[in-house]
C-alpha positions as CSV (number, residue, x, y, z in Angstrom):
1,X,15.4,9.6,15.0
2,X,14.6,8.0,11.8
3,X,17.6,5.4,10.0
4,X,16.0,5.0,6.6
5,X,12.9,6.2,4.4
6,X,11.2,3.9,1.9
7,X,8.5,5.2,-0.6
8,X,5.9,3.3,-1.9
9,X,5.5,5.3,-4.8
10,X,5.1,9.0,-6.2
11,X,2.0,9.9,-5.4
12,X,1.4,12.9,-3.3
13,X,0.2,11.4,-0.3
14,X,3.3,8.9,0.0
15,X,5.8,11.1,-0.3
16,X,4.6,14.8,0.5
17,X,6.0,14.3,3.9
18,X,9.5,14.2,2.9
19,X,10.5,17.8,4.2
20,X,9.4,16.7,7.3
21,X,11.9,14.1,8.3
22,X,14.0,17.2,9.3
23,X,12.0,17.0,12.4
24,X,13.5,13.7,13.8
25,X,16.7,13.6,11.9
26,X,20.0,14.3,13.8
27,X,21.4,17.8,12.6
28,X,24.3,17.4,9.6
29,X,23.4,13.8,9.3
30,X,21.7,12.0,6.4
31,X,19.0,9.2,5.9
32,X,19.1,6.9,3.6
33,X,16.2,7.3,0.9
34,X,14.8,4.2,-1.1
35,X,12.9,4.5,-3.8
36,X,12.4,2.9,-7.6
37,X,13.1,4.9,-10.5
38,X,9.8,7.2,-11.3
39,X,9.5,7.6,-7.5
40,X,13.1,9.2,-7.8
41,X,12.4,11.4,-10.8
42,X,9.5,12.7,-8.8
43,X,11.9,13.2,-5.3
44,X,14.3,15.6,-7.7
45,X,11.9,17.6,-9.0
46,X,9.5,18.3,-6.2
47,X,12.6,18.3,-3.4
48,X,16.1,18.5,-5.3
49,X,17.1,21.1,-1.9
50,X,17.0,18.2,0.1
51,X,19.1,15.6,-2.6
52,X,23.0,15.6,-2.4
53,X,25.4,17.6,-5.0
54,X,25.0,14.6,-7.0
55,X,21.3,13.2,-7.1
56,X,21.8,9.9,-9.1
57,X,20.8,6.8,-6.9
58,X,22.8,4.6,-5.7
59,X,22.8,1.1,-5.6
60,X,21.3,-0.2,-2.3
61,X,23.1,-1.6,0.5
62,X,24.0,-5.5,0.2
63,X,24.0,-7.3,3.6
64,X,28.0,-6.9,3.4
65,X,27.8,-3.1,3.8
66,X,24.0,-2.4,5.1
67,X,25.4,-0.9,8.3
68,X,25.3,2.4,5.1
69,X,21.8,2.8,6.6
70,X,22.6,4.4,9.0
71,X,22.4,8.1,9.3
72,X,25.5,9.2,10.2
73,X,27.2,6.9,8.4
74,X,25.5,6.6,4.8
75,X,27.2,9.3,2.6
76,X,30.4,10.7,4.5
77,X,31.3,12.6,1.7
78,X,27.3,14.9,1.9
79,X,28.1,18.5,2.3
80,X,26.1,19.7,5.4
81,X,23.3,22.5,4.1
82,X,23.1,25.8,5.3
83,X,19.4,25.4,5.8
84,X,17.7,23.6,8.5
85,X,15.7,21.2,5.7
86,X,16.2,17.2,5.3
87,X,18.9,15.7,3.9
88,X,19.1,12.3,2.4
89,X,21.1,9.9,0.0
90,X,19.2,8.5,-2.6
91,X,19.3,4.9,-3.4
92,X,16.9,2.8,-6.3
93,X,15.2,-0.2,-5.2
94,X,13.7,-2.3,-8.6
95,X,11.1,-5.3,-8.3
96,X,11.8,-8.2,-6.2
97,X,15.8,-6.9,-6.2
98,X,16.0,-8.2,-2.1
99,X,17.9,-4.8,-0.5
100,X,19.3,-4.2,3.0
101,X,18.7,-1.7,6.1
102,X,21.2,-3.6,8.7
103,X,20.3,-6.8,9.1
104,X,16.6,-6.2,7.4
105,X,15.7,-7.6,3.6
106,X,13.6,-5.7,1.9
107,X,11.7,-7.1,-1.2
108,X,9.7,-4.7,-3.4
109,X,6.6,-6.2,-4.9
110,X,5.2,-4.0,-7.4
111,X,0.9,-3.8,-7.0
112,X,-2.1,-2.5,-9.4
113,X,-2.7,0.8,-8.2
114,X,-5.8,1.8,-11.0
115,X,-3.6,2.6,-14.2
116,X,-0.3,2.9,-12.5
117,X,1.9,0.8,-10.2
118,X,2.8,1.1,-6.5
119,X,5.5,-1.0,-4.6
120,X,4.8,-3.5,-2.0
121,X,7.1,-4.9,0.9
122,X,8.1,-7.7,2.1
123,X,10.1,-7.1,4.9
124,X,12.4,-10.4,6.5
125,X,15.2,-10.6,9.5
126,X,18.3,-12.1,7.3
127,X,18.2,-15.6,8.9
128,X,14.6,-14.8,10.6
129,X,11.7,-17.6,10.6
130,X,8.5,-15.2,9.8
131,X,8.0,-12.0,7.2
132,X,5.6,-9.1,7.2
133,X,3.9,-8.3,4.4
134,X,2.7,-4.3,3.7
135,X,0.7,-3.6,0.7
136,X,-0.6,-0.3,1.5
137,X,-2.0,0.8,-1.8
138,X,-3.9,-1.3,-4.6
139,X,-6.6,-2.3,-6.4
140,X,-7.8,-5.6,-7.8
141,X,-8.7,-6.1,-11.1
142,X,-11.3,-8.9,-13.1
143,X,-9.5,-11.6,-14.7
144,X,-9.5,-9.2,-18.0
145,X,-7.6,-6.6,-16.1
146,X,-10.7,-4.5,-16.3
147,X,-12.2,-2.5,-13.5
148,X,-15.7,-2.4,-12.5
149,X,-18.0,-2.1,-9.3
150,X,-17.5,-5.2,-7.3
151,X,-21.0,-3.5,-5.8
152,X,-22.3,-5.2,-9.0
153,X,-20.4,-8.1,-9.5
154,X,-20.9,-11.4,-7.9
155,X,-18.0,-12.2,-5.2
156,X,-16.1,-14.9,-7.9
157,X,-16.0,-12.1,-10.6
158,X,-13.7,-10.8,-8.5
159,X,-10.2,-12.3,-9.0
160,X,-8.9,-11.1,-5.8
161,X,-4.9,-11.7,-5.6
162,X,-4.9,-9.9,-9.2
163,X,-3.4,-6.7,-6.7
164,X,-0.3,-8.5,-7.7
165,X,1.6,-7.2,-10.6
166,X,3.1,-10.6,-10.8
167,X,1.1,-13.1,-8.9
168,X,3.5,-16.6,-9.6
169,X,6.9,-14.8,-8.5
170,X,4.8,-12.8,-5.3
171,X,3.4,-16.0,-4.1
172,X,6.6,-17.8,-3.9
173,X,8.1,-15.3,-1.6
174,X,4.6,-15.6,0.5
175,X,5.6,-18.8,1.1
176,X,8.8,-18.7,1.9
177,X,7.8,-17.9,5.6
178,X,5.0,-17.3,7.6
179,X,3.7,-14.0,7.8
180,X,3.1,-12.4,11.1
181,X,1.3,-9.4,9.7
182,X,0.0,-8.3,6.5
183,X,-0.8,-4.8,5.9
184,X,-3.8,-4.0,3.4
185,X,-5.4,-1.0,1.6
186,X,-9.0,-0.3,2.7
187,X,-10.4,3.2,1.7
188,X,-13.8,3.0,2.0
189,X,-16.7,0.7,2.9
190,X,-18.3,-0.2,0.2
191,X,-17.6,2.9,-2.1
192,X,-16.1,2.3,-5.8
193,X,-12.3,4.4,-6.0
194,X,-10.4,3.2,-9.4
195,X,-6.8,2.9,-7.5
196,X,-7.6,1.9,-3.6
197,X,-9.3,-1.0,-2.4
198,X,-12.6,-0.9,-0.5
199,X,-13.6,-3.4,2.4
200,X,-15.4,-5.6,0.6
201,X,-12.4,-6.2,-2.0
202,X,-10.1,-6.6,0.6
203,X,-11.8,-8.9,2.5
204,X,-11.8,-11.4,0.0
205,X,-8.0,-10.8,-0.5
206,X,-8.0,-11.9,3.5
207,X,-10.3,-14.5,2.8
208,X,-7.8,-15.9,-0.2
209,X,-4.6,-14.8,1.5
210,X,-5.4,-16.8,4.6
211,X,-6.3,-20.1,2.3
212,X,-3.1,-19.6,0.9
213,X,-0.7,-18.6,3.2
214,X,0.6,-18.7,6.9
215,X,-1.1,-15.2,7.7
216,X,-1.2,-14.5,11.6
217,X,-2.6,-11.0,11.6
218,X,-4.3,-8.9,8.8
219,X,-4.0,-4.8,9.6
220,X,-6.1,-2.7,7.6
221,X,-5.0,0.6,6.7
222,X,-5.6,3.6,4.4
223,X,-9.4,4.2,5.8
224,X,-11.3,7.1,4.9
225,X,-13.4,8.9,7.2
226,X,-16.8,7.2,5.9
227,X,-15.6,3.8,7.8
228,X,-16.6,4.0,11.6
229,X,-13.3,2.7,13.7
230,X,-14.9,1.3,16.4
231,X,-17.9,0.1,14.7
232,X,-16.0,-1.9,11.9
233,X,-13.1,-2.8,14.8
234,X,-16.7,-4.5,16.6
235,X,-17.5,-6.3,13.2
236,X,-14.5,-7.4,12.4
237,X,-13.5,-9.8,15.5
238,X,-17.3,-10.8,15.5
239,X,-16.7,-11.9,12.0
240,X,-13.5,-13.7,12.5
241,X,-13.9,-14.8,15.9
242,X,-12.6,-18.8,16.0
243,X,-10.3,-17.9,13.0
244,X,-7.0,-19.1,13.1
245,X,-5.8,-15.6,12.4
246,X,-7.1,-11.6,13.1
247,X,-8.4,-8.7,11.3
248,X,-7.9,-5.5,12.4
249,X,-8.2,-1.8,11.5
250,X,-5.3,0.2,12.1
251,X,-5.4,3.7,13.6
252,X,-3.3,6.8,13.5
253,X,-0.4,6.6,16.1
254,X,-0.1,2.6,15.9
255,X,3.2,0.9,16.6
256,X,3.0,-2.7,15.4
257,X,6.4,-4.8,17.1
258,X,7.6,-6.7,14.3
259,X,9.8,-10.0,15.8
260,X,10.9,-11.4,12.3
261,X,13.8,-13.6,14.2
């Protein structure tokens, strides 16, 4: 079963799926759903059938009361639904507010995603010694905050950490631990897309990352079908081979084990 659902944003393809967590949720229980604001508004009016009588968020759990998240347990007062559709409690999330799913922190950080935003994670075990990092949708932007080509700009015209809405207060919790695996946006090889990152962007956010933090493992993510799997897995350990960390290409079905203690 699933315990809790965290959205990224309000896009279509990050939270379309929604009515489909009825498939591995427990019937008459609920799942915790956190979310910021516009990501909320959105949830209501695409999917109010699946919201409780009362669909104002909640505050999220604090690590006094996370064991909320779980789905029998988060809302005992939901009224069970007639209809076999998902049901979940609401709860707002806002930038780098820590919240809790049991003994989980949870930091949003909010990324450039073209001309809107998208929320990041940072997700750490309370009292753990490493973090994971999953920023699954961005784009960086010049120095100006403009967008352009990189296909015709020289690599350092490329400021490549500006995915960070707010780069000072984002790297001081990337370096608050090591990181065992970041998670980046990589749509295409070398095409331009205003909102996603391509492979040639986000390589040089690996390349920066891993000067300035303790990355173990970068995971690439978000590929469109014009990126070969095996041919850019191939290219990707020749390329880093000797490197104190890894780059690799995630694929559909993937389990990553995440030992944050």
């Amino acid at each position: 079963g699933v315990d809790s659902v965290i959205l990224t944003h309000e896009h279509a393809d990050a939270m379309f799926g929604l009515d489909d967590i009825r498939e591995v949720q427990p019937r008459g229980s609920v799942v915790g759903l956190f979310a910021d604001e516009m990501t909320h508004a959105r949830v209501k009016e695409c999917f109010h059938y699946i919201l409780p009588d009362d669909p104002t968020p909640l505050d999220p759990p604090s690590p006094s009361n996370s064991s909320r998240s779980s789905p029998q347990t988060i809302n005992p007062n939901a009224k069970p639904k007639k209809l076999w559709t998902s049901m979940v409690v609401p709860y707002l999330f806002k930038p780098f507010e820590p919240f809790y799913i049991e003994d989980l922190e949870i930091i949003p950080i909010p990324l450039h995603h073209g001309p809107s935003l998208c929320n990041g994670f940072l997700f750490n075990q309370i009292n753990g010694s490493s973090q994971m990092a999953y920023f699954s949708d961005f784009r960086c932007t010049l120095p100006c905050g403009e967008m352009a080509d990189p296909k015709s700009l020289p690599p350092e015209a490329l400021s490549a950490l500006t995915l960070f809405q707010n780069p000072p207060r984002t790297f001081e919790l990337l370096l608050r631990k090591p990181i065992s695996n970041t998670f980046l946006d990589c749509l295409h090889r070398s095409s331009f897309h205003l909102s996603h990152s391509n492979l040639i962007e986000t390589l040089q956010v690996v390349r920066v990352m891993s000067e300035k933090f303790a990355v173990e493992r970068f995971m690439l993510l978000g590929m469109s079908c014009s990126i070969d799997y095996d041919e850019l897995e191939k290219e990707l350990d020749k390329k880093y081979k000797g490197e104190k960390y890894e780059v690799k290409p995630c694929y559909d079905g993937l389990i990553v084990p995440c030992f944050l203690t």
